[in-house]
N, C-alpha and C positions, 0 to 999 in steps of 0.2 A: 370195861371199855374195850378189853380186848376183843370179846366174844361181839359185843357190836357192830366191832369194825370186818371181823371174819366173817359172820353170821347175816346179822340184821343190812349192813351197809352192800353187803353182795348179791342179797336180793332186793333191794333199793335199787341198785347197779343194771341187776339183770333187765330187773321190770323195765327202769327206762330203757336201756336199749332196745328190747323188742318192741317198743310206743313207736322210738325213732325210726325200726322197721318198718311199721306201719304203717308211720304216714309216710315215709320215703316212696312204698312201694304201694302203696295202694291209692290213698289221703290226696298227694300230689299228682299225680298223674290224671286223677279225675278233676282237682280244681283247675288244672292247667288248661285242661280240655271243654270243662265247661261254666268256665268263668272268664271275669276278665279284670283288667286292675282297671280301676280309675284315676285321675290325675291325682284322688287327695287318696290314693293309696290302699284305697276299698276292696275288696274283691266281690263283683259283681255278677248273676249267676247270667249266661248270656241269652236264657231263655226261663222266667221264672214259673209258669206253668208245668212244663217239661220236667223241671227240678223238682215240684211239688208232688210228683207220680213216680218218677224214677225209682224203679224197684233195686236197685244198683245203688243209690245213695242211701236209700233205705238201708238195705243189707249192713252197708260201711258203717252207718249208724250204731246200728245194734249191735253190730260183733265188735265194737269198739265200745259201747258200755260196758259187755259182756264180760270184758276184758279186762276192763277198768273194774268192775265191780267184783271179779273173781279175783284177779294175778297181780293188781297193781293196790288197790287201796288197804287189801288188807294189809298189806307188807308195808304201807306209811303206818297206820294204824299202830301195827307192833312195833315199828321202830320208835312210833311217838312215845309209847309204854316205854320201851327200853328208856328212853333218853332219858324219862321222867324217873325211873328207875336207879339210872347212872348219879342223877343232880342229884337226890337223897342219900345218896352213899355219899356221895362227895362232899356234901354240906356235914355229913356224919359227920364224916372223918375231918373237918375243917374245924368242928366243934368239939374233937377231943383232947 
C-alpha cells in the first residue's frame, strides 16, 4: 500500500493536475469565447458552423485525446492493477 500511495497515487496526482492545466488554460478560454450558457445551463456554441471547421478546436481536440491516451489512462490502468493487487494481499492476509 505503501508503494501505491508514493508511486501509483502521484502519478494519479500528476496527470490530473496537468488535465486541470488544460482546461484552465486552453479548454476555458475558448468555450468562454465561443459559446454561450443557456438559462437551463447548456453551453451553446455561438456559431455552430464556424465550430464545425475550426481548425483551433480541432487541434484542442486531438492533443487532448493524445494526452489522455498517452499520460493519463495508462496511469488509471496501473493503478487499477495495483489496487486489484493490494485486495488480494489483503484478503490473503485476512485469511491466514
Amino acid at each position: 500500500m505503501i508503494s501505491f500511495y508514493e508511486d501509483e497515487f502521484a502519478r494519479l496526482e500528476f496527470s490530473t493536475a496537468n488535465n486541470l492545466v488544460f482546461v484552465q488554460d486552453l479548454i476555458e478560454p475558448y468555450v468562454m469565447a465561443n459559446f454561450r450558457q443557456a438559462e437551463s445551463r447548456d453551453w451553446i456554441p455561438n456559431d455552430y458552423d464556424q465550430l464545425k471547421s475550426d481548425g483551433y478546436l480541432i487541434n484542442l481536440c486531438r492533443r487532448r485525446m493524445a494526452g489522455l491516451q498517452d499520460f493519463v489512462l495508462p496511469y488509471f490502468d496501473e493503478a487499477i492493477e495495483s489496487i486489484g493487487e493490494i485486495l488480494v494481499a489483503i484478503e490473503q492476509e485476512l485469511d491466514k
